[in-house]
C-alpha positions in Angstrom: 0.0 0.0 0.0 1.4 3.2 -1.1 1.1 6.8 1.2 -1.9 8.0 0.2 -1.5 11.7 -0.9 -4.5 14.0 -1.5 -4.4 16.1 -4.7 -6.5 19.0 -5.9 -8.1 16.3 -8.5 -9.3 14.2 -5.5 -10.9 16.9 -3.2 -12.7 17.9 -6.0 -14.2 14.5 -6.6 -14.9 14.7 -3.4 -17.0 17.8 -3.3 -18.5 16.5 -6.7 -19.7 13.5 -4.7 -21.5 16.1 -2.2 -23.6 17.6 -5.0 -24.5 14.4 -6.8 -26.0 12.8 -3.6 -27.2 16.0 -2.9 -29.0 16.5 -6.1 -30.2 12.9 -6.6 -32.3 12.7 -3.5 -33.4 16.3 -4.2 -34.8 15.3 -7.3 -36.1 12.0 -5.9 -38.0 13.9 -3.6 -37.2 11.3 -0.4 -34.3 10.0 0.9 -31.3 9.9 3.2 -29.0 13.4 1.7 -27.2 13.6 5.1 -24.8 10.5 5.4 -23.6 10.5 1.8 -22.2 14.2 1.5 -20.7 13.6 5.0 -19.3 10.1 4.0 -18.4 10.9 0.4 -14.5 11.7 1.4 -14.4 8.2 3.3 -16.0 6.1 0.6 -14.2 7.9 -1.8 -10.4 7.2 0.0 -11.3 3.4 0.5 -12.3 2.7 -3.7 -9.2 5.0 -4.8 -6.6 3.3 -2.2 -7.9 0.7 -0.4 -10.8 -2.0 -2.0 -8.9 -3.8 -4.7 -11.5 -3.7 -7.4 -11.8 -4.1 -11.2 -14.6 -2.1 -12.5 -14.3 -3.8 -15.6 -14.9 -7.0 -14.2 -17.5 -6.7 -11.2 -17.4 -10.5 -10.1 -13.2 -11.0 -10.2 -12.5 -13.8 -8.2 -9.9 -11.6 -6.7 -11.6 -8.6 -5.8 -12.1 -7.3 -2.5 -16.0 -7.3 -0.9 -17.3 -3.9 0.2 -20.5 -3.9 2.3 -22.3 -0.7 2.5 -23.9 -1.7 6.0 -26.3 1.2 6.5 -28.3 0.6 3.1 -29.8 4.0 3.6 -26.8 5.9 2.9 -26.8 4.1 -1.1 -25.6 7.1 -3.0 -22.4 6.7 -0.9 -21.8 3.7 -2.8 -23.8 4.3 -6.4 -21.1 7.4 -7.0 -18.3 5.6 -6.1 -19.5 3.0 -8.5 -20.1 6.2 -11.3 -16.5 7.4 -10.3 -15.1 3.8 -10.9 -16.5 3.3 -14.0 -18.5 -0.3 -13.3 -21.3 1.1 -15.5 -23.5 3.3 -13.6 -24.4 6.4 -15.6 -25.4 10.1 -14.2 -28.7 8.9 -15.8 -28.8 6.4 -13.0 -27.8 9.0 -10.6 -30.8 10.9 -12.0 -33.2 8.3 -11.5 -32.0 7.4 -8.2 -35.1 6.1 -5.8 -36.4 5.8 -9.3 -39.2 3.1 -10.8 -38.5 -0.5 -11.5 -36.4 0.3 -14.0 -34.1 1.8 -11.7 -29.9 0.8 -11.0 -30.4 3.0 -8.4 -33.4 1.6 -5.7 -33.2 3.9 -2.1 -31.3 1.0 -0.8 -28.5 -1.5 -2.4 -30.5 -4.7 -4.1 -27.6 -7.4 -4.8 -28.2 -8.5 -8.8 -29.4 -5.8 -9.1 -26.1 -2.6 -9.8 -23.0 -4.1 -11.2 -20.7 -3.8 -7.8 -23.3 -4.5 -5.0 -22.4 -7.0 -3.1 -25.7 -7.6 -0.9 -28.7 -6.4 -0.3 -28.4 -4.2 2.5 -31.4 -1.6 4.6 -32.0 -3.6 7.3 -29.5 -2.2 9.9 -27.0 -4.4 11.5 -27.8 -7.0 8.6 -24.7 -6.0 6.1 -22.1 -5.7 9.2 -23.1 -9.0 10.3 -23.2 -10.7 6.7 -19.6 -9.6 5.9 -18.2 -11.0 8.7 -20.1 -14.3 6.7 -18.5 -12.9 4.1 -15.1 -13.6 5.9 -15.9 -17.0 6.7 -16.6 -17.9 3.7 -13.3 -16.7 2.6 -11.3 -18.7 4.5 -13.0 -21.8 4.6 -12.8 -22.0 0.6 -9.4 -21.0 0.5 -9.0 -23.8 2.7 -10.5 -26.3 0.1 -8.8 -24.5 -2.5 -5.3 -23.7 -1.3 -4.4 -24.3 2.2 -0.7 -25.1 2.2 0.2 -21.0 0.6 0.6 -18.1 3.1 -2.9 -16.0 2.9 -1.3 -13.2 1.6 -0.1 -15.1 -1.4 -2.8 -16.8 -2.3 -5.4 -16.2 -5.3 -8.3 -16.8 -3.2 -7.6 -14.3 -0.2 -9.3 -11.3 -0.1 -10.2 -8.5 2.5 -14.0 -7.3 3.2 -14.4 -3.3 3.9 -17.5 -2.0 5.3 -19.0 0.9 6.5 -21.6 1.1 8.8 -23.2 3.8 11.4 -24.6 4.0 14.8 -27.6 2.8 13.9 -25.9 -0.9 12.8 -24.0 -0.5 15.9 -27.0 -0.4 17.9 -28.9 -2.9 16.3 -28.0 -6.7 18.7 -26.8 -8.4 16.0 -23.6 -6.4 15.3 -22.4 -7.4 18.7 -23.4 -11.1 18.2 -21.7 -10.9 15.2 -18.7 -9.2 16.3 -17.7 -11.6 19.3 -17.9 -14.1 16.7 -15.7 -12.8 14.1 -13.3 -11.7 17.1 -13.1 -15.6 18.2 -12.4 -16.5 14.7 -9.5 -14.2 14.4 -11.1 -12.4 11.0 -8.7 -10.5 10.4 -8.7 -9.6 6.8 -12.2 -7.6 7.5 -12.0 -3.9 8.3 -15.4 -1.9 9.4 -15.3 2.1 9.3 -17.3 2.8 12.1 -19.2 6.8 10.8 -19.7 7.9 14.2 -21.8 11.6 13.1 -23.6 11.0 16.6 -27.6 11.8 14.2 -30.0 9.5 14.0 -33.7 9.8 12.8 -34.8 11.1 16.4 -31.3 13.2 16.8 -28.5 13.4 19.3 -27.2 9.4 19.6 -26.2 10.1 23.1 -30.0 9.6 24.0 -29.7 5.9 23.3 -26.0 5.5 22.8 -23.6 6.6 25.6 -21.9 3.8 26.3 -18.3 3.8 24.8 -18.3 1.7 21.5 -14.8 1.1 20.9 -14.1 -0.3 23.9 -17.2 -2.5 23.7 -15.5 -3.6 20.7 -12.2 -3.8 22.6 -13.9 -6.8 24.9 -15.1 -8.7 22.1 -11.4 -8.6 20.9 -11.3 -6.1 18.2 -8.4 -3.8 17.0 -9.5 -0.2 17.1 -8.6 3.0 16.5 -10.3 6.6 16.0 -9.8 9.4 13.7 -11.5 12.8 14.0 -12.7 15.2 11.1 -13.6 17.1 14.0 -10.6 19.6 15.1 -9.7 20.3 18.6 -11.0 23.8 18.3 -14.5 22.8 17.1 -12.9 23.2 13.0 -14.0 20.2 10.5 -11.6 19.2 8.2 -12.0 16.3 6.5 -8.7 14.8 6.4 -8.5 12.2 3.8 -4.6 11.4 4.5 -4.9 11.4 8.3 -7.6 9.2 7.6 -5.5 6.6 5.0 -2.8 6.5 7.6 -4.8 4.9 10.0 -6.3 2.8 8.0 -2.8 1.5 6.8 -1.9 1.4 10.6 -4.4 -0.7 11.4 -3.8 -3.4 8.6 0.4 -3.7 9.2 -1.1 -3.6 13.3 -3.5 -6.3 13.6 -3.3 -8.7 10.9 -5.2 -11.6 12.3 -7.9 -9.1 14.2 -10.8 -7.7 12.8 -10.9 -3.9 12.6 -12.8 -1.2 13.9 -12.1 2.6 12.7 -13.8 5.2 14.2 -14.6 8.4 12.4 -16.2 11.2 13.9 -18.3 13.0 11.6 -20.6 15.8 10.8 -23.6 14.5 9.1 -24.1 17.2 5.8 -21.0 18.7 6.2 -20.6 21.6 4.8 -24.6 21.9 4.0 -25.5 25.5 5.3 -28.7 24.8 7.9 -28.3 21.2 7.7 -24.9 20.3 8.9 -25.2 18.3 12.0 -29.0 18.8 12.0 -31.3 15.2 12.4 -33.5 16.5 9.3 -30.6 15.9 6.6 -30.8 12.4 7.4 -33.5 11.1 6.4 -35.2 13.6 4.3 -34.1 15.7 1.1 -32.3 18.9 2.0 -34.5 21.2 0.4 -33.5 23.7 -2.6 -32.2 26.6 0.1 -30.0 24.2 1.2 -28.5 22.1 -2.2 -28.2 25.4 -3.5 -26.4 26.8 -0.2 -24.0 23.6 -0.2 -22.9 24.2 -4.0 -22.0 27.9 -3.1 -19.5 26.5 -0.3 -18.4 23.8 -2.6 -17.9 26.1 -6.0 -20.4 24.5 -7.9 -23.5 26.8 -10.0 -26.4 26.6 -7.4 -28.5 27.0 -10.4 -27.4 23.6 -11.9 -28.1 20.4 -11.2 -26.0 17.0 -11.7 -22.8 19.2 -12.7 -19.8 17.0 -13.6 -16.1 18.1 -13.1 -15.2 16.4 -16.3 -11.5 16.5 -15.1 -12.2 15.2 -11.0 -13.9 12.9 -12.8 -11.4 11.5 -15.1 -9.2 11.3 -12.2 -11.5 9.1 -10.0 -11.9 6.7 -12.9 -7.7 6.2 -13.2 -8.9 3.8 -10.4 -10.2 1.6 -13.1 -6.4 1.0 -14.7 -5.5 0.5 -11.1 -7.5 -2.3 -11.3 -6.6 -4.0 -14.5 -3.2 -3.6 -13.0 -4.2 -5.4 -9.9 -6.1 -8.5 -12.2 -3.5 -8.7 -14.1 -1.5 -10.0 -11.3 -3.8 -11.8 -9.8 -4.6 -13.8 -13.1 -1.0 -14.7 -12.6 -1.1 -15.8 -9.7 -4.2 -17.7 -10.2 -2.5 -19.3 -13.4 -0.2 -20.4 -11.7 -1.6 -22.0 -8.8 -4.0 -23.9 -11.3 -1.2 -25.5 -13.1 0.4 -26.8 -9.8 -3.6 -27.8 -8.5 -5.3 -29.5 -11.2 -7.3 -31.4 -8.6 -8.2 -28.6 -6.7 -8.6 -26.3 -10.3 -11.2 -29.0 -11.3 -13.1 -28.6 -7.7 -13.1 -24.9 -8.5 -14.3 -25.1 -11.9 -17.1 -27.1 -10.2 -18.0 -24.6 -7.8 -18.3 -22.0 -10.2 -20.2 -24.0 -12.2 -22.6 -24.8 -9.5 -22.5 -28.6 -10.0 -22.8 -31.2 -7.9 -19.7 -33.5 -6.9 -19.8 -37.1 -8.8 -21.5 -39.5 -6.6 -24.1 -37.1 -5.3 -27.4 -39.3 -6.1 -25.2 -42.6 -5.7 -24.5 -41.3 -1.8 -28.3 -40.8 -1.4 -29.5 -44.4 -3.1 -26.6 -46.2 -0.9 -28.6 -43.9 2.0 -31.8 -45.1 1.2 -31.2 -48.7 0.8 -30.5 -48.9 4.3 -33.9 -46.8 5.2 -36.4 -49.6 7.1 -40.0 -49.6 5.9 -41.9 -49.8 9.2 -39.0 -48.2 11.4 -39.5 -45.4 13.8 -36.8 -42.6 13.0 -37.2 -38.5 13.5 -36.6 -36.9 10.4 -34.5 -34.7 12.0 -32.1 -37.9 12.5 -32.8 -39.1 9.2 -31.5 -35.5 7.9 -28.8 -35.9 9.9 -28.1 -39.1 8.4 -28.5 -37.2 4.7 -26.1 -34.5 5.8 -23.5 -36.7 6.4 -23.8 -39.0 3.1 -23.6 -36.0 1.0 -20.5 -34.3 3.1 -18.8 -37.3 2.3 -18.6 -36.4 -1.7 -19.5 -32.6 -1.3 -16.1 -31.0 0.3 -17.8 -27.5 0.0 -20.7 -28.7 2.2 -20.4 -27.4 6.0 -22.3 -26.0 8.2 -23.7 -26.4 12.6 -25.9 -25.0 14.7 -27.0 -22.3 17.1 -25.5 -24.5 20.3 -28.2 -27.2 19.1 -25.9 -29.4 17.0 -27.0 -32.9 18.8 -30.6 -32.1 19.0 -30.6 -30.9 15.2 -28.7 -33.5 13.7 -26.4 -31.3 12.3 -22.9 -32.3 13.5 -20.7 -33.7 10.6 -18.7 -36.8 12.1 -15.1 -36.4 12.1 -15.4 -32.6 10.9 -12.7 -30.5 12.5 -14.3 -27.4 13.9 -14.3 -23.7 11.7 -11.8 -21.8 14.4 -8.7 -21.2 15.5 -6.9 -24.3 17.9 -6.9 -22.4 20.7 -10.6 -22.4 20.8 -10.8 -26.2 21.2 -12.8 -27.7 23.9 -13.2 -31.1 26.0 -16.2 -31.6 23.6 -14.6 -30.8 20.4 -11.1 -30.7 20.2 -10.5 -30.5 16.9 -10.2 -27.0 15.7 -8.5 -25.3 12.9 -9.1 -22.6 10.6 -10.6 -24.3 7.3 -12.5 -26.8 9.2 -16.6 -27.2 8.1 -18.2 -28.3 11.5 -19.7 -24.6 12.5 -20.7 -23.1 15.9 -22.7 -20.1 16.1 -23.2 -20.4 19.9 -26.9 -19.2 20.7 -26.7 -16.9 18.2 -30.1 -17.4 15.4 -30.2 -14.5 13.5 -26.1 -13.8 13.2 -26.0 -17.5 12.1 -28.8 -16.7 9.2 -26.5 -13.3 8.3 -23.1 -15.3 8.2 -24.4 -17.8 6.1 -25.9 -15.8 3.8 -22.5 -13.8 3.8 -21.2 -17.4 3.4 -23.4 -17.4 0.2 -22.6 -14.3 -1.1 -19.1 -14.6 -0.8 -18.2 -18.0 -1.7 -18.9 -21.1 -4.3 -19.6 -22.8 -0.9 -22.7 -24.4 0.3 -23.5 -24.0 4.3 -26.6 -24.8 6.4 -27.6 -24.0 9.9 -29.4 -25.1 12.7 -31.9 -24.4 15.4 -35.2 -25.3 16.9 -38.2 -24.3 14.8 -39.6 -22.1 17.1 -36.6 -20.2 17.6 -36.5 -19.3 13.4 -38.6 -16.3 14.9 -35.1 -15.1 16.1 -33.8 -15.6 12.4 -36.5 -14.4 10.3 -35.4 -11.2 9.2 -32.0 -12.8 7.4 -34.2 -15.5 6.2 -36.3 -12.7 4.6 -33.2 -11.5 3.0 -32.0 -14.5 1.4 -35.5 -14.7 0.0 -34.8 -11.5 -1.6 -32.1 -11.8 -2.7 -32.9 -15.5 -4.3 -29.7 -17.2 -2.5 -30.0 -20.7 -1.3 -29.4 -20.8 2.0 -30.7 -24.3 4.0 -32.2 -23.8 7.6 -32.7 -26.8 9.1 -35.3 -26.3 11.6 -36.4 -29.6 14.1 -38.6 -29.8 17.1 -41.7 -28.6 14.4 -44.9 -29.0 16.7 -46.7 -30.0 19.9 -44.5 -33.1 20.2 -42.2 -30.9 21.7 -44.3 -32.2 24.7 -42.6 -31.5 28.0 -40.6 -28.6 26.6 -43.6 -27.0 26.9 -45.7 -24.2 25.1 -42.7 -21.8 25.0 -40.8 -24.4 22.8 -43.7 -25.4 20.6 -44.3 -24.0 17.2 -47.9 -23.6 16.1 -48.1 -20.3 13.6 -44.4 -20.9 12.1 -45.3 -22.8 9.1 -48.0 -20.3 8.0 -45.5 -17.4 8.5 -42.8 -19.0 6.9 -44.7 -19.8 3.6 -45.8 -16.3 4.3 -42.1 -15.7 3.1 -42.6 -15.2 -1.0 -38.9 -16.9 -2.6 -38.9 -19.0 0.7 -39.3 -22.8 0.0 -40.6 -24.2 3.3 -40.4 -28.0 3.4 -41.8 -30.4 5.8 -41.3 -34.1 5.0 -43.2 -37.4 6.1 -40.4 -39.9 7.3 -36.7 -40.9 6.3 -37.6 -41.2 2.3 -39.4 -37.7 2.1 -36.2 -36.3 4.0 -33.8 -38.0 1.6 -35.4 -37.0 -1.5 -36.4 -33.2 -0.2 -32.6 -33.0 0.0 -31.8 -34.4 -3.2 -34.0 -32.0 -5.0 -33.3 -29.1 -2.7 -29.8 -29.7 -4.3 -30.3 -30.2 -7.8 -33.4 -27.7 -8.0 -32.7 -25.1 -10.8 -33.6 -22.2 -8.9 -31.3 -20.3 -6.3 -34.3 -19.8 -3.4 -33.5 -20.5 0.2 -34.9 -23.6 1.6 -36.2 -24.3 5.1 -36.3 -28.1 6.0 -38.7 -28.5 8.7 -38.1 -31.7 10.7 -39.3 -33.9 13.7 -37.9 -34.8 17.3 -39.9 -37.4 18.0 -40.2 -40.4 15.9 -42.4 -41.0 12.7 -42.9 -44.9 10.7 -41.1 -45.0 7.3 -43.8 -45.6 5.2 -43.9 -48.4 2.4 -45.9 -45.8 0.4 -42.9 -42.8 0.5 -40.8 -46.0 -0.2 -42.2 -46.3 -3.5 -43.5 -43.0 -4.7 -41.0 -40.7 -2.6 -38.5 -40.2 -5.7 -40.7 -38.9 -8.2 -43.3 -37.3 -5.7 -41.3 -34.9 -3.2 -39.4 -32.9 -6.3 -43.4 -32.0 -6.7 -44.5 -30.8 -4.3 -47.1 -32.9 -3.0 -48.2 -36.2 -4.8 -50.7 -39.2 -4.6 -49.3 -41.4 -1.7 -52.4 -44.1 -1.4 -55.1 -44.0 -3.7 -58.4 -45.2 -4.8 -60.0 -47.2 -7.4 -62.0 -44.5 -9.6 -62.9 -41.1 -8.4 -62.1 -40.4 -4.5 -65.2 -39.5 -2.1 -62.6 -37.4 -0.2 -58.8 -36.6 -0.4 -56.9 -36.0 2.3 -53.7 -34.3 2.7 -51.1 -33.8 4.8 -47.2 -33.2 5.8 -44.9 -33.9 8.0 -45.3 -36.2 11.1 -49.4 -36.3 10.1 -49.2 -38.0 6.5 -48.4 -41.5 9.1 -52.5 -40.1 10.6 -53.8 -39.3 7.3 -52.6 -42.9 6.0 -54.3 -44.7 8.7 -57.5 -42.7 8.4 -57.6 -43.7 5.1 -57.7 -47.5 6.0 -60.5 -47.1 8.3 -62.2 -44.7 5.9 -61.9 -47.6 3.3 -63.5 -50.7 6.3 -66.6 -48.1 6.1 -66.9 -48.0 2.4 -65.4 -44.7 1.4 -62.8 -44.2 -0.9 -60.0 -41.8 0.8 -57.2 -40.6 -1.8 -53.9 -39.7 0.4 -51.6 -37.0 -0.5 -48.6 -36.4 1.0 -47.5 -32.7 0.4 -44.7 -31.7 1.7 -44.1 -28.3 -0.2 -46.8 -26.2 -1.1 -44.1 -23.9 -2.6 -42.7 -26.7 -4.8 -45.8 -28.2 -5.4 -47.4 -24.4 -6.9 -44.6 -24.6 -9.3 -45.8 -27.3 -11.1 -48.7 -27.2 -14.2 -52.1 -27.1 -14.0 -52.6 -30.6 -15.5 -50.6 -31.7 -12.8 -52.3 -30.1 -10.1 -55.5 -31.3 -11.2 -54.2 -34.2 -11.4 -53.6 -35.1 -7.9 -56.1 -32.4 -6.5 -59.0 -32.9 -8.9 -61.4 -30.1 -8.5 -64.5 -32.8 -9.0 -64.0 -33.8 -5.6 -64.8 -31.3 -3.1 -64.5 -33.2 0.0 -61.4 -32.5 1.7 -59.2 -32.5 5.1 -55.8 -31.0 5.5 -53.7 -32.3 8.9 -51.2 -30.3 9.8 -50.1 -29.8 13.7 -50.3 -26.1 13.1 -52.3 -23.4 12.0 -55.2 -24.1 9.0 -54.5 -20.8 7.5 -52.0 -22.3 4.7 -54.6 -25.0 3.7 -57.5 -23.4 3.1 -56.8 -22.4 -1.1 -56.5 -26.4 -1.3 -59.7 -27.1 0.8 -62.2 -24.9 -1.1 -66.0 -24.5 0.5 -66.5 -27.9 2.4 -62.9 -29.2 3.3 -62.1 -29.0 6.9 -59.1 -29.1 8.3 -57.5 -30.9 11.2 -55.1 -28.6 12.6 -53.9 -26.6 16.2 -55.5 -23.2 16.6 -53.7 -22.6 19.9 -50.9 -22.5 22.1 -49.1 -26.0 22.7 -49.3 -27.7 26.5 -47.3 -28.8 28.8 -46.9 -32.7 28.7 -46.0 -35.3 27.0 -45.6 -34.9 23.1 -47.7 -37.8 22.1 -50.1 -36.7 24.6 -50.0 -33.3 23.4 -51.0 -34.2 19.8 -54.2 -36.6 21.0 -55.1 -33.9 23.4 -54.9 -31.2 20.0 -56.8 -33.5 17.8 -54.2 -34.6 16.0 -55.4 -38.5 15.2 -56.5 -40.6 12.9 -59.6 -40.5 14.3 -60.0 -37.1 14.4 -58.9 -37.0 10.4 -61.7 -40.0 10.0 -64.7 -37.2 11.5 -63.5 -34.3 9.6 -63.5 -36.9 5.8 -67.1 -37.8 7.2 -68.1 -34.6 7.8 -66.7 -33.0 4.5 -68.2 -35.4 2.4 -71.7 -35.1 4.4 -71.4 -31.3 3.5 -70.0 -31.8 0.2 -73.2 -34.1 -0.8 -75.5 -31.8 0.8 
């Protein structure tokens, strides 16, 4: 890293930033002005100096990740990107907050702007996902090139973030930090904009504790830097500022970094500097024009470019050719001494699965006894570990549940440094692929979508199903942004018996299919779980999957034996049928298709002809045709039950007028789980009365 030396050209480009973010939230008539004039000499030192980019070539395996954590502040990033040159017009700039035709939405959208990493607006969400972002770093260079020094090696990169008080106070920065502290991150740097303004002002009503030795404890290099002077001055000091950065890197190479800068949100608007109002709403005309006087620029103007500024910031662009060409060097090199692990890479790219994949899942599955008892959480368990054994890039745990979900890989050597192994797990080093998240939900959900976002790799993680409430808003993310993330979530209903109400899920599957881009999947017995996985794996689409799974144990069905294979990639699919046209069909997932099969038996001793259908994704099972939904749901027959131990609400576009479902409209008890589901109506008798009833109401 060279000294970083401010020239005319660059403040300039930094006071051109001002008026651009200025102007574009002007003319979008909302948005958050205050943070990007205030940030624009920050931003503006990291792309020149510090993030080795290529704006030619947005997804270089080389490059280094920048997070914008506080989404809000999106022009900070979107005229860095203009500067660069990664393809963002002043057009774009112009249609900033714009319709949905926009490269410029009010906060980043990943897939969206060439550059954009993630999808970031909810606060705390992008600081949390880059430390993902770390892992995932690591852990593939580990399958790719473990033996050369990080620094020399084609697949190390640093992540760079910048984030405000407002990710700061949100809890899952600090469950995020401790982790990435215990890991030893230290290739991921975090500018901490300290302007002290949030929507309802002055941070010190809900802030006052001292952040950078909160940080500090975790285990955290830090360091501050001012644009405030002594005497009350502002100067924004980009040099000051570069040599602390560099400080910090040569400092603490195997700690993650916190930088400090104090701030003055607006800086230099007239009216507006340090003022709550600039931050979330535009400036006003007064004001733009009062900030282009201090700046130099025509207040009368809008969207004025410094042709020569301009010109300069994009030199950054050569900078990076430079830097690829290098790297492609590099990377050519280590290929032609790897061509195993060059092959594994091309295969990760590619996003294909490992040779053996379905052969690991038959051998699986021939050892599956028809008849057997066996949780489905156990029999994912079972899956996981079959498909580790011929997918290196698989790894994944659980929040401090890994024995209770079935998620512990045997043999794996634990993600973290040796010093952090334990009586229970010895075994620890930095590229290993059995993950602990401690009792952390939603930082697990961020780093593994970081994991996604950063990586060719493929985690999971685990945790009870009621506690996905404490995960949900990073499993809403990966919806949105379409990455496919696996939750494994056990312990789905009432059987949870003495655990008690607290610990028993009864609305979660109708929120989660709530989810849209969620795939929520809750399968039968061992077979359903087997195949849910297959598919979850070879499925075309990127969405985030949640497999929803059992404690207690449910029969392995002859019928999932047979049909499982074809019938789970569906969706939902005949699992016992009739001779001609059912008088009711009844359907059912999870740990109920066992109490729907059996109600079908008696149904048939009494003369009525009960079609079963096992459905185990209504997600999956909506994207196939028409002729094959009619096909298993004929709409002739309008006698119908759904069982499900939750909530109806999902079921009822499948019932129609006269089905009636079997389902848990309440809070779970305290007892015993098979108790628990008799006491909740959760039988095959239960299922028997509701087909009687539908069909009486049906006929009449």
């Amino acid at each position: 890293m060279t000294e970083f030396k401010e020239t005319e050209l660059d403040e300039r480009a930094i006071k051109m930033a001002k008026v651009l973010s200025a102007d574009a939230v002007e003319k979008a008539g909302s948005g958050h002005p205050g943070s990007p004039v205030s940030l624009a000499p920050i931003a503006y030192t990291l792309y020149q100096h510090f993030i080795k980019h290529d704006p030619n070539d947005p997804k270089w395996e080389g490059r280094d990740r920048f997070i914008l954590s506080g989404g809000h502040a999106s022009l900070t990033q979107y005229v860095q990107l203009y500067f660069s040159g990664y393809g963002l017009t002043l057009d774009d700039l112009k249609h900033f907050r714009g319709g949905a035709d926009t490269h410029t939405p009010g906060h980043p959208e990943y897939g969206l702007t060439p550059g954009i990493e993630m999808t970031t607006g909810p606060l705390g969400q992008g600081f949390a996902s880059a430390i993902g972002f770390a892992y995932g770093e690591r852990f593939q260079r580990g399958l790719l090139d473990p033996e050369t020094p990080k620094e020399d090696s084609p697949f190390y990169h640093k992540i760079w973030v910048i984030c405000g008080e407002g990710d700061i106070e949100e809890g899952i920065s600090g469950e995020a930090a401790s982790l990435a502290a215990n890991q030893k991150l230290g290739n991921i740097t975090v500018i901490f904009d300290a302007n002290r303004i949030q929507i309802e002002g002055d941070t010190n009503l809900v802030l006052a504790e001292d952040v950078l030795k909160r940080f500090q404890a975790y285990g955290w290099y830090t360091d501050e830097f001012s644009f405030v002077q002594p005497d009350g001055s502002y100067k924004e000091d980009v040099e000051g500022l570069a040599d602390v950065i560099a400080k910090a890197e040569a400092a603490a190479p195997d700690q993650p970094k916190l930088i400090k800068v104090d701030t003055l949100i607006a800086w230099p608007t007239p009216g507006k500097t340090n003022d709550p109002s600039s931050h979330g709403s535009k400036l006003g005309a007064e004001a733009v024009a009062g900030l282009k006087k201090v700046l130099g620029y025509d207040p009368e103007q809008s969207f004025q470019i410094d042709e020569e500024a301009l010109a300069h910031a994009r030199k950054v662009a050569d900078r990076g050719l430079e830097a690829h060409k290098a790297w492609d060097e590099k990377f050519e090199a280590w290929r032609k001494a790897n061509p195993d692990k060059a092959a594994l890479y091309d295969r990760l790219k590619e996003g294909k699965l490992p040779e053996g994949f379905d052969k690991a899942l038959d051998d699986l599955e021939a050892t599956f006894e028809v008849g057997k008892g066996v949780a489905t959480r156990g029999a994912s368990g079972s899956v996981l570990n079959a498909i580790a054994a011929v997918m290196p890039e698989l790894w994944g745990g659980s929040a401090d549940l890994g024995g209770s979900n079935k998620t512990d890989l045997k043999g794996a050597a634990t993600f973290a440094p040796a010093e952090c192994a334990t009586k229970q797990w010895p075994v620890c080093n930095e590229f290993g692929r059995q993950l602990h998240f401690g009792v952390r939900e939603f930082t697990m959900g961020c780093i593994t979508n970081g994991i996604l976002l950063g990586s060719y790799t493929r985690p999971f993680g685990g945790t009870f199903f009621m506690f996905s409430d404490y995960e949900r808003a990073a499993v809403r993310l990966a919806a949105l942004m379409e990455i496919p993330n696996l939750y494994i979530w056990s312990h789905d209903s009432v059987a949870v018996g003495e655990d008690g109400p607290t610990h028993q899920p009864i609305e979660h599957l109708a929120s989660f299919r709530a989810i849209p881009q969620l795939e929520v999947v809750r399968p039968a017995d061992a077979f359903e779980t087997a195949e849910a996985y297959r598919y979850f794996f070879e499925k075309k689409n990127t969405l985030p999957t949640a497999m929803v799974l059992t404690r207690q144990g449910v029969p392995t069905l002859a019928e999932t034996a047979a049909k499982a294979k074809d019938g789970v990639k569906k969706g939902a699919y005949v699992l016992v049928d009739t001779e001609g046209t059912p008088d009711v069909i009844i359907m059912a997932s999870g740990s109920e298709v066992q109490w729907a099969v059996a109600a079908a038996k008696t149904l048939a001793d009494k003369g009525v002809k009960a079609r079963v259908v096992s459905f185990p994704s209504m997600e999956w099972f909506e994207e196939q045709d028409a002729e094959y939904k009619e096909a298993v749901l004929p709409a002739s027959v309008k006698a119908r039950v759904s069982v499900e131990a939750g909530v109806a609400m999902p079921w009822y576009k499948y019932l129609g007028s006269y089905g009636k479902p079997v389902s848990i409209e309440q809070f779970g008890l305290q007892g015993n789980g098979a108790q628990n589901m008799i006491d909740l109506g959760i039988t095959a008798e239960h299922v028997v009365e509701a087909a009687e009833a539908s069909i009486a109401e049906a006929n009449a």
